[in-house]
mmJSON file of the N, C-alpha and C atoms, coordinates in Angstrom:
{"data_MODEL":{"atom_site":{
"group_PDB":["ATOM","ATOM","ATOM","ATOM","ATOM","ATOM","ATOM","ATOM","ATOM","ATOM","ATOM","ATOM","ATOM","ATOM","ATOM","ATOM","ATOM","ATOM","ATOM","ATOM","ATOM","ATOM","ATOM","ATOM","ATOM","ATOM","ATOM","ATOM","ATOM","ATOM","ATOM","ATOM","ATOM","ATOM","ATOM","ATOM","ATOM","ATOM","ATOM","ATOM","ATOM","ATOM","ATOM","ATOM","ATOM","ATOM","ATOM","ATOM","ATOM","ATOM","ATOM","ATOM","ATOM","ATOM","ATOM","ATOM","ATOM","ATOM","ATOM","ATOM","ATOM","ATOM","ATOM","ATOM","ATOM","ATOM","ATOM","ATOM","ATOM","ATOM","ATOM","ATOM","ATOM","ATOM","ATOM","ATOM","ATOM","ATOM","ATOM","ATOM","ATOM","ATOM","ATOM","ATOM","ATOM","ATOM","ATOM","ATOM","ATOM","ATOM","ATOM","ATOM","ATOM","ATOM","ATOM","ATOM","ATOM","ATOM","ATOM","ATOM","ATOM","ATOM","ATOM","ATOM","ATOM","ATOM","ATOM","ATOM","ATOM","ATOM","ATOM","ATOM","ATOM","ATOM","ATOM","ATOM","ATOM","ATOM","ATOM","ATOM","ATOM","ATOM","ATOM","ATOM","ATOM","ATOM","ATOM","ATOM","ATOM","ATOM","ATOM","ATOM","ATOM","ATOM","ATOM","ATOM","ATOM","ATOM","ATOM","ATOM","ATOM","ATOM","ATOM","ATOM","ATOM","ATOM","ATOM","ATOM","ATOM","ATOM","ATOM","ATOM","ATOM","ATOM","ATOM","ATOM","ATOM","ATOM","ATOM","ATOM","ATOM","ATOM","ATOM","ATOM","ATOM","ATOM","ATOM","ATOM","ATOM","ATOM","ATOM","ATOM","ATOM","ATOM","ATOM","ATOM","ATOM","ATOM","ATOM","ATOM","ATOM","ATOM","ATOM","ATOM","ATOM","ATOM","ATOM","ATOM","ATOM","ATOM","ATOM","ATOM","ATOM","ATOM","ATOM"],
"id":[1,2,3,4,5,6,7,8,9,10,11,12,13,14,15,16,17,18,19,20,21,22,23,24,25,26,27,28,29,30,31,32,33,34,35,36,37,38,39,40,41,42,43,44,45,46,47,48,49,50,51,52,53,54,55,56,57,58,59,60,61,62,63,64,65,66,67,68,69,70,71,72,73,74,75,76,77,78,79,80,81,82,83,84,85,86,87,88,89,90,91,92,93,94,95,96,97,98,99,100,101,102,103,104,105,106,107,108,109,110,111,112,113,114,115,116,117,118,119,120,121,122,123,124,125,126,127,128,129,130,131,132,133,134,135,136,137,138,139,140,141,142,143,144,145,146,147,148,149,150,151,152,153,154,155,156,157,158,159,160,161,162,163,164,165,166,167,168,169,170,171,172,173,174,175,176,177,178,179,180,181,182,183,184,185,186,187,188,189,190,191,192,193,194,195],
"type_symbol":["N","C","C","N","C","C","N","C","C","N","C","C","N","C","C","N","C","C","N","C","C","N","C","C","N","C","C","N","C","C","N","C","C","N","C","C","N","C","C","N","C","C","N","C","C","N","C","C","N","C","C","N","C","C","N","C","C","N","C","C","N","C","C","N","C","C","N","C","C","N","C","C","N","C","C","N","C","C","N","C","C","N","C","C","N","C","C","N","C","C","N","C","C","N","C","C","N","C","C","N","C","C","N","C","C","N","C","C","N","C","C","N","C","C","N","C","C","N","C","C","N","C","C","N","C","C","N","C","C","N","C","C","N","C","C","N","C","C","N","C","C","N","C","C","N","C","C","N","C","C","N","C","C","N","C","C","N","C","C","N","C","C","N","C","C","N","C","C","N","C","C","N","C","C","N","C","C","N","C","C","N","C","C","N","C","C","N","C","C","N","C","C","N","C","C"],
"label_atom_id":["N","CA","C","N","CA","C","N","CA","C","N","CA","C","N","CA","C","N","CA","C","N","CA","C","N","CA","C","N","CA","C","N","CA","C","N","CA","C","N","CA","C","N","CA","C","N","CA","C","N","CA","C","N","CA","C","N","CA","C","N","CA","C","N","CA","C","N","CA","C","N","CA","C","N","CA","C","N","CA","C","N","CA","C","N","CA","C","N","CA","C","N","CA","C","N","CA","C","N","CA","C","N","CA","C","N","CA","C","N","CA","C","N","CA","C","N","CA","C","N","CA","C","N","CA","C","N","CA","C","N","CA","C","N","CA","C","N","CA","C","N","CA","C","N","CA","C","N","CA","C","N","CA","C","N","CA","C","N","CA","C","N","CA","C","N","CA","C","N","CA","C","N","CA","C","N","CA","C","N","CA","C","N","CA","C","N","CA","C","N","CA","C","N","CA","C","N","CA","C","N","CA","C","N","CA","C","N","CA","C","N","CA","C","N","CA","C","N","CA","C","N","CA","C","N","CA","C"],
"label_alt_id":[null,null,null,null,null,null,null,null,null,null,null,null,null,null,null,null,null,null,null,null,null,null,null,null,null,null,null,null,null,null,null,null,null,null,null,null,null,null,null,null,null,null,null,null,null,null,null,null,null,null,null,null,null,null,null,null,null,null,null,null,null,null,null,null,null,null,null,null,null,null,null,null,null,null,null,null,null,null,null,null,null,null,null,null,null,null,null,null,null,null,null,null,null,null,null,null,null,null,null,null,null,null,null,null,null,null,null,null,null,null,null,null,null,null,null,null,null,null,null,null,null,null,null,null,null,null,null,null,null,null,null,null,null,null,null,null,null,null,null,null,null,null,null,null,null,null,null,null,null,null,null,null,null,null,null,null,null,null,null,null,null,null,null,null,null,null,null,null,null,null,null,null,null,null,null,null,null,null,null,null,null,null,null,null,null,null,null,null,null,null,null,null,null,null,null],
"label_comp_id":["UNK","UNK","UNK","UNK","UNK","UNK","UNK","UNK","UNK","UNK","UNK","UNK","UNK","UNK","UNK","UNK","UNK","UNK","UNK","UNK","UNK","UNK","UNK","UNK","UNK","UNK","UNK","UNK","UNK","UNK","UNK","UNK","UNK","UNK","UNK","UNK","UNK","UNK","UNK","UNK","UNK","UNK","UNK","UNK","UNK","UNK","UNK","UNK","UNK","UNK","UNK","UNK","UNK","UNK","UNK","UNK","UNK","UNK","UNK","UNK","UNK","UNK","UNK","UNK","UNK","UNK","UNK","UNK","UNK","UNK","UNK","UNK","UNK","UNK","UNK","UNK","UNK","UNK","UNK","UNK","UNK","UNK","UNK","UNK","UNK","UNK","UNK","UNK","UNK","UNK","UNK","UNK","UNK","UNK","UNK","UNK","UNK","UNK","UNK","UNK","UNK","UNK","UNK","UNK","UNK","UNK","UNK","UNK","UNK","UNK","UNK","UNK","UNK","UNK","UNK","UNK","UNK","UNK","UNK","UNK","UNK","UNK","UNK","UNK","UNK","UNK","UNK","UNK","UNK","UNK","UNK","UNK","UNK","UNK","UNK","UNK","UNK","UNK","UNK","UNK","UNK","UNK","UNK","UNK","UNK","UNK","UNK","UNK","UNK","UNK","UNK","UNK","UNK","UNK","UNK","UNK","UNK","UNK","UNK","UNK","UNK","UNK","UNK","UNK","UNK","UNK","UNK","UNK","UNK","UNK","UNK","UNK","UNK","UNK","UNK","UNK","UNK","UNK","UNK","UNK","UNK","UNK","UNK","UNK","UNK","UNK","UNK","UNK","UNK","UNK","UNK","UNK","UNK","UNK","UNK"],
"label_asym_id":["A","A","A","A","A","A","A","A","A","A","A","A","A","A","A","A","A","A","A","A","A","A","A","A","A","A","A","A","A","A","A","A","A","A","A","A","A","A","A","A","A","A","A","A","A","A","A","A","A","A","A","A","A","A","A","A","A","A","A","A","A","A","A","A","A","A","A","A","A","A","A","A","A","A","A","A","A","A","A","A","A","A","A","A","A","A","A","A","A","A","A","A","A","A","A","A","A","A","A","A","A","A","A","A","A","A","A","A","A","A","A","A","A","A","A","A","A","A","A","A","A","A","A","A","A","A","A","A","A","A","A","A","A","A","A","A","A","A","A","A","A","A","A","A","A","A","A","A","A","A","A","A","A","A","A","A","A","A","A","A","A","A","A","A","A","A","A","A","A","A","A","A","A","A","A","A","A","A","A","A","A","A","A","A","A","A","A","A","A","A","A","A","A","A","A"],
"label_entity_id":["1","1","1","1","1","1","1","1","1","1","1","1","1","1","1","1","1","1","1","1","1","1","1","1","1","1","1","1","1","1","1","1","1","1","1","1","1","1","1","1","1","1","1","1","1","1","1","1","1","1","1","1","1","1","1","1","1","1","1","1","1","1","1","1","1","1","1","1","1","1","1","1","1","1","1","1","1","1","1","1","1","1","1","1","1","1","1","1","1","1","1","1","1","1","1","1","1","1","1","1","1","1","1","1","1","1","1","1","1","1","1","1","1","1","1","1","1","1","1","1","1","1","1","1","1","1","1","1","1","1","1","1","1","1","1","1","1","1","1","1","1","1","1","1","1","1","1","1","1","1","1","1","1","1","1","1","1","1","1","1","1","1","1","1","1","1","1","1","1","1","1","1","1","1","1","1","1","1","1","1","1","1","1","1","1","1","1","1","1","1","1","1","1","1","1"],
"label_seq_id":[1,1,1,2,2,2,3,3,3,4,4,4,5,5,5,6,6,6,7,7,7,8,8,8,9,9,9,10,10,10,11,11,11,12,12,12,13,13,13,14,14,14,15,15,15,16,16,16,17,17,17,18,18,18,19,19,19,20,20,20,21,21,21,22,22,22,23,23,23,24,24,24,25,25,25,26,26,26,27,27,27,28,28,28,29,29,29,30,30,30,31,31,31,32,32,32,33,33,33,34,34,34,35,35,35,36,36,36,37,37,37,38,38,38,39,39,39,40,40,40,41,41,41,42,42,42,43,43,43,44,44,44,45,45,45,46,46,46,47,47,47,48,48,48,49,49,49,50,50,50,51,51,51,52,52,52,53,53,53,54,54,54,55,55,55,56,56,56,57,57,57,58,58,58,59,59,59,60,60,60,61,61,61,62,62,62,63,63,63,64,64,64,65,65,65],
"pdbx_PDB_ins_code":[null,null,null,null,null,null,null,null,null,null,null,null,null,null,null,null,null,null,null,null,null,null,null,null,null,null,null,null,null,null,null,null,null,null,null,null,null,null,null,null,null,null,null,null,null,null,null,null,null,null,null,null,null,null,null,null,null,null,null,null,null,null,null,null,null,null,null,null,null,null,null,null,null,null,null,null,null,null,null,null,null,null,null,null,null,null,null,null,null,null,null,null,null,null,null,null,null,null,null,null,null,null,null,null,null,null,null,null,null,null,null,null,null,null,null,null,null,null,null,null,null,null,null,null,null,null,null,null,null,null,null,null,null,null,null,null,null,null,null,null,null,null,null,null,null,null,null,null,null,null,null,null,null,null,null,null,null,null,null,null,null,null,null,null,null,null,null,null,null,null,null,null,null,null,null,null,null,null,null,null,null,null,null,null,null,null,null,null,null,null,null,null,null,null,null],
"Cartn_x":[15.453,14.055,13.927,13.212,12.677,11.584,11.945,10.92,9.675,8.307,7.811,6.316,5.762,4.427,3.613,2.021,1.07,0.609,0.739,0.072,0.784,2.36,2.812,2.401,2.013,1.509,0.066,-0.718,-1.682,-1.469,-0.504,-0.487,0.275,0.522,1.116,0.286,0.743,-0.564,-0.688,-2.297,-2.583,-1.906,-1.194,-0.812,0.695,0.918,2.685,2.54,4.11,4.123,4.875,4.353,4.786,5.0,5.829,6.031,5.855,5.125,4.686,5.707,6.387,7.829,7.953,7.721,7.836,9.222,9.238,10.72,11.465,10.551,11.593,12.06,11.276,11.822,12.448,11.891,12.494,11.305,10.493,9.317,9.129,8.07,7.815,6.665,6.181,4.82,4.861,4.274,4.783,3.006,2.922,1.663,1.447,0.152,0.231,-0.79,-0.891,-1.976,-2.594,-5.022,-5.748,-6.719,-7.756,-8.606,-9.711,-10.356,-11.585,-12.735,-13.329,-14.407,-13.89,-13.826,-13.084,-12.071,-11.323,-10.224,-9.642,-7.963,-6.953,-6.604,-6.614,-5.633,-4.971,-4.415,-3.223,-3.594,-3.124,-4.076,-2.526,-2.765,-1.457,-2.119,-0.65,-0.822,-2.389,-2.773,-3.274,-4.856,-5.108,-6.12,-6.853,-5.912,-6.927,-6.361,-7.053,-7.508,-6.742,-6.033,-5.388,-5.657,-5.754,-6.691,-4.886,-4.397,-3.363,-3.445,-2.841,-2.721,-1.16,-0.847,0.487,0.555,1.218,0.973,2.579,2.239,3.557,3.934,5.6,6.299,6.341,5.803,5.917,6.013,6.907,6.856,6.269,6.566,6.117,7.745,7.57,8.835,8.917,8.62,8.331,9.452,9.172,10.326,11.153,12.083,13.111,12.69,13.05,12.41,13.714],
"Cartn_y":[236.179,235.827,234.355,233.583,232.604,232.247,231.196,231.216,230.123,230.942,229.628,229.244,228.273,228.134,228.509,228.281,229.377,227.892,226.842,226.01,226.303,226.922,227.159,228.488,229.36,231.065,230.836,229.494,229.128,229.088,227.928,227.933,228.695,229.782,230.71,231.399,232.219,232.64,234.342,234.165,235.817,236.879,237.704,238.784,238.445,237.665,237.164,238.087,238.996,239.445,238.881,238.699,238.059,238.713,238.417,239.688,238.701,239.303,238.263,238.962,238.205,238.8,238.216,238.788,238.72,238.389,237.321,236.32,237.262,237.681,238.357,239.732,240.306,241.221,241.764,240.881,241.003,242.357,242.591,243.019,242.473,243.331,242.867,243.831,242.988,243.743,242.885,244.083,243.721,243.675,242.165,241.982,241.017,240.789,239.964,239.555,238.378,237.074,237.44,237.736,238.269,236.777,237.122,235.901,236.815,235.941,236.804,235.467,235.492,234.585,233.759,232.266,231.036,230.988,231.817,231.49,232.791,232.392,233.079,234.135,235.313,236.005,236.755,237.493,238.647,240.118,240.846,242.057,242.848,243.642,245.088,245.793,246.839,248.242,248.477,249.15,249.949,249.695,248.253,247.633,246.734,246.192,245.596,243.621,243.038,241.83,240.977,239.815,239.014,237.51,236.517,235.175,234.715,233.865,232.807,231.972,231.709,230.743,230.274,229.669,229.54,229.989,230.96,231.374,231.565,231.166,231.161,232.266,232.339,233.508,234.462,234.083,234.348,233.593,234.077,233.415,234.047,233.534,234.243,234.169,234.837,235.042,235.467,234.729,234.858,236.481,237.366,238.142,237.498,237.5,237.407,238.068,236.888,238.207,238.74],
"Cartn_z":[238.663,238.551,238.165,238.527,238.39,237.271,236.225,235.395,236.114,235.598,235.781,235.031,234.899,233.793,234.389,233.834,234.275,235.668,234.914,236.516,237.722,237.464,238.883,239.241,238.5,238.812,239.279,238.603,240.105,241.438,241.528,242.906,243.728,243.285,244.347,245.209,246.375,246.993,246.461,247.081,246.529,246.709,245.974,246.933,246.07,245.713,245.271,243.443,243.583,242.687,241.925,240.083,238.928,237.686,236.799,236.058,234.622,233.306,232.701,231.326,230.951,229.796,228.474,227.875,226.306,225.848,225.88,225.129,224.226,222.717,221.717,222.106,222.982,223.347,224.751,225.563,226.919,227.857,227.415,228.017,229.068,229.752,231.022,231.726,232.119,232.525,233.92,235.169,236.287,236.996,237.474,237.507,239.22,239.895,241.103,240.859,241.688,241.441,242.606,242.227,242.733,242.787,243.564,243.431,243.106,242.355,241.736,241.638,242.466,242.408,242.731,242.338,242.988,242.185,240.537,240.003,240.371,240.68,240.255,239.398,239.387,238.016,238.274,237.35,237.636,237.66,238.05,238.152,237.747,237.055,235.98,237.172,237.158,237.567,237.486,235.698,235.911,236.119,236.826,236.948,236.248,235.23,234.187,234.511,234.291,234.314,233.337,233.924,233.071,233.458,232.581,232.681,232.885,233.918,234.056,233.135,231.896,230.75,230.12,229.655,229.084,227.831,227.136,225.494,225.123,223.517,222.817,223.032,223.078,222.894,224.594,225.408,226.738,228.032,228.83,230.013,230.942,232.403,233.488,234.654,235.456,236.422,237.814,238.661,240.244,240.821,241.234,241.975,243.024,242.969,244.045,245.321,246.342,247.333,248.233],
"occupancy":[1.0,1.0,1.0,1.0,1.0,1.0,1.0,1.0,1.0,1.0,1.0,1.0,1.0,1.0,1.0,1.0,1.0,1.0,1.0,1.0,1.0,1.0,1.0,1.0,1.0,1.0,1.0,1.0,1.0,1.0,1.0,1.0,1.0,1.0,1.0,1.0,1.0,1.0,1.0,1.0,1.0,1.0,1.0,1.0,1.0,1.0,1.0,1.0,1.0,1.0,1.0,1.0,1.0,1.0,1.0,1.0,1.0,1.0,1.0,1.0,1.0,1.0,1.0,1.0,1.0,1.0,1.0,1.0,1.0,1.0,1.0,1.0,1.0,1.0,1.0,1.0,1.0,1.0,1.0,1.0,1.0,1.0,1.0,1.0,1.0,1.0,1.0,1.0,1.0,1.0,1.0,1.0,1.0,1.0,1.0,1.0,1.0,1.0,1.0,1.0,1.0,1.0,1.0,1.0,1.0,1.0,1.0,1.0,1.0,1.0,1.0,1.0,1.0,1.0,1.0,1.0,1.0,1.0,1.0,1.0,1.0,1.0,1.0,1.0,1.0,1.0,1.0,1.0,1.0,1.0,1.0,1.0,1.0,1.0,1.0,1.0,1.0,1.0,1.0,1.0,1.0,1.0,1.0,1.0,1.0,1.0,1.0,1.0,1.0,1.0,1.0,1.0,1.0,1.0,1.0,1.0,1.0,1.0,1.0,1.0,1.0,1.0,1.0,1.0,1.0,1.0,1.0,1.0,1.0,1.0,1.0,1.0,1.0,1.0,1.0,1.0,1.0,1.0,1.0,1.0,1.0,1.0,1.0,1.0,1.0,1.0,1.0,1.0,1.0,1.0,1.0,1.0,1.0,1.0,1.0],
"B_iso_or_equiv":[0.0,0.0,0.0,0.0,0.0,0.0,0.0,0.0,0.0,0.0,0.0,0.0,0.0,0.0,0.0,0.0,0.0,0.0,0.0,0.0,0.0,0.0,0.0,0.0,0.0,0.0,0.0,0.0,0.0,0.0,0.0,0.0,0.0,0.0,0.0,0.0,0.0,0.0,0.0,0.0,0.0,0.0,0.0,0.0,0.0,0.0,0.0,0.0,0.0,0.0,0.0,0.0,0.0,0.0,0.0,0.0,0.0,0.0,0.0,0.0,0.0,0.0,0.0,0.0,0.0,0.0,0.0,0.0,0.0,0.0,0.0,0.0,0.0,0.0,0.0,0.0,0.0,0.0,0.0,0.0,0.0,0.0,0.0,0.0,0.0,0.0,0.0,0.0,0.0,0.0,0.0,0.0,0.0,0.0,0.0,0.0,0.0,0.0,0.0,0.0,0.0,0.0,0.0,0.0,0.0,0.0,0.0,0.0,0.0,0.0,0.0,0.0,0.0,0.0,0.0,0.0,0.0,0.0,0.0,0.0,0.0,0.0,0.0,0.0,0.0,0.0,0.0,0.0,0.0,0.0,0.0,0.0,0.0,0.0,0.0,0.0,0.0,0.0,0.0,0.0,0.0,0.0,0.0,0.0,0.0,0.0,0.0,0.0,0.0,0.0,0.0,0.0,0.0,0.0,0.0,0.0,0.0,0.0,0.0,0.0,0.0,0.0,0.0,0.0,0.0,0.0,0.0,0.0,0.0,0.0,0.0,0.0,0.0,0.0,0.0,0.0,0.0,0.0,0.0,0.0,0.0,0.0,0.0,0.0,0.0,0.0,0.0,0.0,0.0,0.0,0.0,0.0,0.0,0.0,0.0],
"pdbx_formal_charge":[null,null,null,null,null,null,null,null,null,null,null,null,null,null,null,null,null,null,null,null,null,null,null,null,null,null,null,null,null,null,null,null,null,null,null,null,null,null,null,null,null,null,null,null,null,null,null,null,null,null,null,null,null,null,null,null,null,null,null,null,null,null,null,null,null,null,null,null,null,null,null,null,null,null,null,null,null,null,null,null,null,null,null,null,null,null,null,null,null,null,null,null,null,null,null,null,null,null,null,null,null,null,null,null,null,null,null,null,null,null,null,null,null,null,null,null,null,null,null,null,null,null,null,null,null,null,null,null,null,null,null,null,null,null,null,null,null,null,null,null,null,null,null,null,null,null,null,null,null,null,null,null,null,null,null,null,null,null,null,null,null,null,null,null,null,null,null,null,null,null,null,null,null,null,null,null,null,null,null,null,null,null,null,null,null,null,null,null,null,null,null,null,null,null,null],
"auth_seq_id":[1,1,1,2,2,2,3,3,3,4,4,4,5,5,5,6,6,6,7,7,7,8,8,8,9,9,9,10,10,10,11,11,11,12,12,12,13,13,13,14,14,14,15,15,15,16,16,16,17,17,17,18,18,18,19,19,19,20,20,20,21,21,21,22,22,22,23,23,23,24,24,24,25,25,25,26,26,26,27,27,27,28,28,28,29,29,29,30,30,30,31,31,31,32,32,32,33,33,33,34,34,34,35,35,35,36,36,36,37,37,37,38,38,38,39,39,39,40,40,40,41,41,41,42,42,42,43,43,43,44,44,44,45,45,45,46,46,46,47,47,47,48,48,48,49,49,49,50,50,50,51,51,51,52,52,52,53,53,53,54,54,54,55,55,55,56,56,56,57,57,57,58,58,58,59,59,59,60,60,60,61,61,61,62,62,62,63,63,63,64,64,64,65,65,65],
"auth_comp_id":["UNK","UNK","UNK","UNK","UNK","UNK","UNK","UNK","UNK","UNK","UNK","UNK","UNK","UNK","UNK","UNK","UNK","UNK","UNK","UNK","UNK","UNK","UNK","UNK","UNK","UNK","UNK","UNK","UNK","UNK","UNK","UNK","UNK","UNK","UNK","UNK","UNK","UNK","UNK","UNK","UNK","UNK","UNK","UNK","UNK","UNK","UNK","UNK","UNK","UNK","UNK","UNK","UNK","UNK","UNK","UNK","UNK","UNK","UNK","UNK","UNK","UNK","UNK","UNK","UNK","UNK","UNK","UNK","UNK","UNK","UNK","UNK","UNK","UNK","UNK","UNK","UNK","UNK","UNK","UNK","UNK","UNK","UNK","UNK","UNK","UNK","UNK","UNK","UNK","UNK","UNK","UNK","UNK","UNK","UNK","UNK","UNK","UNK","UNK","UNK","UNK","UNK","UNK","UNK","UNK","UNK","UNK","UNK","UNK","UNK","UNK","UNK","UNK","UNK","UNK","UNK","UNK","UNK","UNK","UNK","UNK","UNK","UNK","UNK","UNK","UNK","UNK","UNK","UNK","UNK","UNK","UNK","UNK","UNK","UNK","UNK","UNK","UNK","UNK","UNK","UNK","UNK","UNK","UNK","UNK","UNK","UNK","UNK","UNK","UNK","UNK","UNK","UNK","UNK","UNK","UNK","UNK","UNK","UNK","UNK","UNK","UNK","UNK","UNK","UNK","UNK","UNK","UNK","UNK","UNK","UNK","UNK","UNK","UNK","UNK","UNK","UNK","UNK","UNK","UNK","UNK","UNK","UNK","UNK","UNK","UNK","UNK","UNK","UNK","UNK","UNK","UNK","UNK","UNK","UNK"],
"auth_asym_id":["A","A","A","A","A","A","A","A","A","A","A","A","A","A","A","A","A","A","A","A","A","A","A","A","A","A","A","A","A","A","A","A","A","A","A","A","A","A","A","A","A","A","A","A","A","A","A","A","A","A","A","A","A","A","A","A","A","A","A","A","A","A","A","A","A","A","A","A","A","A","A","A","A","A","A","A","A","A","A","A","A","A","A","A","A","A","A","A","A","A","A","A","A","A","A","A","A","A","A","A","A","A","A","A","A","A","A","A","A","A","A","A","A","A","A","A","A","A","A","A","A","A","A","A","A","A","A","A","A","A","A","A","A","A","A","A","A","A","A","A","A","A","A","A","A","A","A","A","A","A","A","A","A","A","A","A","A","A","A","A","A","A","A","A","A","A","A","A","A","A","A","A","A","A","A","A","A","A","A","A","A","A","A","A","A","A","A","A","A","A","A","A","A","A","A"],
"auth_atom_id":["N","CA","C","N","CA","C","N","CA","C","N","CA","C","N","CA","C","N","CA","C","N","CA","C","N","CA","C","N","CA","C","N","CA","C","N","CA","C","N","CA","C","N","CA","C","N","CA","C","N","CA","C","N","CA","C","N","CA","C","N","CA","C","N","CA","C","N","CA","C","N","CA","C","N","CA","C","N","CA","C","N","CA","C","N","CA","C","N","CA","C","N","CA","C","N","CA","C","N","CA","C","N","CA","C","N","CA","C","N","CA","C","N","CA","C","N","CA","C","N","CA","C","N","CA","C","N","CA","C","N","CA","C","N","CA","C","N","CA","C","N","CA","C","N","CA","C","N","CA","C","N","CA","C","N","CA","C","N","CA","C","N","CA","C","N","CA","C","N","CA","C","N","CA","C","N","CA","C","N","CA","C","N","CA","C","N","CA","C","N","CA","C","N","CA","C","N","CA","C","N","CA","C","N","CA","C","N","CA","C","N","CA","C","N","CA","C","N","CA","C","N","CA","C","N","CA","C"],
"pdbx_PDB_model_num":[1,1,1,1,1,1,1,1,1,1,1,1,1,1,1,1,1,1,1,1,1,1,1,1,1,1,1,1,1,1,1,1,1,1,1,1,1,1,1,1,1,1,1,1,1,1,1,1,1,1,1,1,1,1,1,1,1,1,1,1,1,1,1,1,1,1,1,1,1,1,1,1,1,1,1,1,1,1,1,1,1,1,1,1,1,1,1,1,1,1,1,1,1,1,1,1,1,1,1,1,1,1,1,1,1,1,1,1,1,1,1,1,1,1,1,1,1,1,1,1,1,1,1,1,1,1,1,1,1,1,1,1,1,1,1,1,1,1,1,1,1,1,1,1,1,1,1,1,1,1,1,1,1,1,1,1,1,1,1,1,1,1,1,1,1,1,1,1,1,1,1,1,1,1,1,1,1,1,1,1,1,1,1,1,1,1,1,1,1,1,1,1,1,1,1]
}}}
């Protein structure tokens, strides 16, 4: 997997799946970048809504394709 910050999980295209991972623990929540109005976000499984931001203690990680 590829790490990468939230300005590059912008510019990916819609539809590209990203998995957003919790450093201390190695978590991972398996998420894809939706367009919702004119911004970007990530959309979880179980439908819920995530704002593209950079935050302590987490990264983000492109899938291999």
């Amino acid at each position: 997997m590829k790490t990468l910050t939230a300005a590059q999980v912008k510019r990916l295209p819609v539809g590209t799946d990203v998995a957003l991972v919790r450093e201390s623990t190695g978590q991972r929540a398996l998420l894809w970048v939706v367009k919702s109005g004119r911004k970007k976000m990530l959309r979880g499984v179980f439908g819920w809504m995530h704002e593209i931001a950079d935050r302590p203690g987490w990264h983000y990680e492109e899938a291999e394709k």
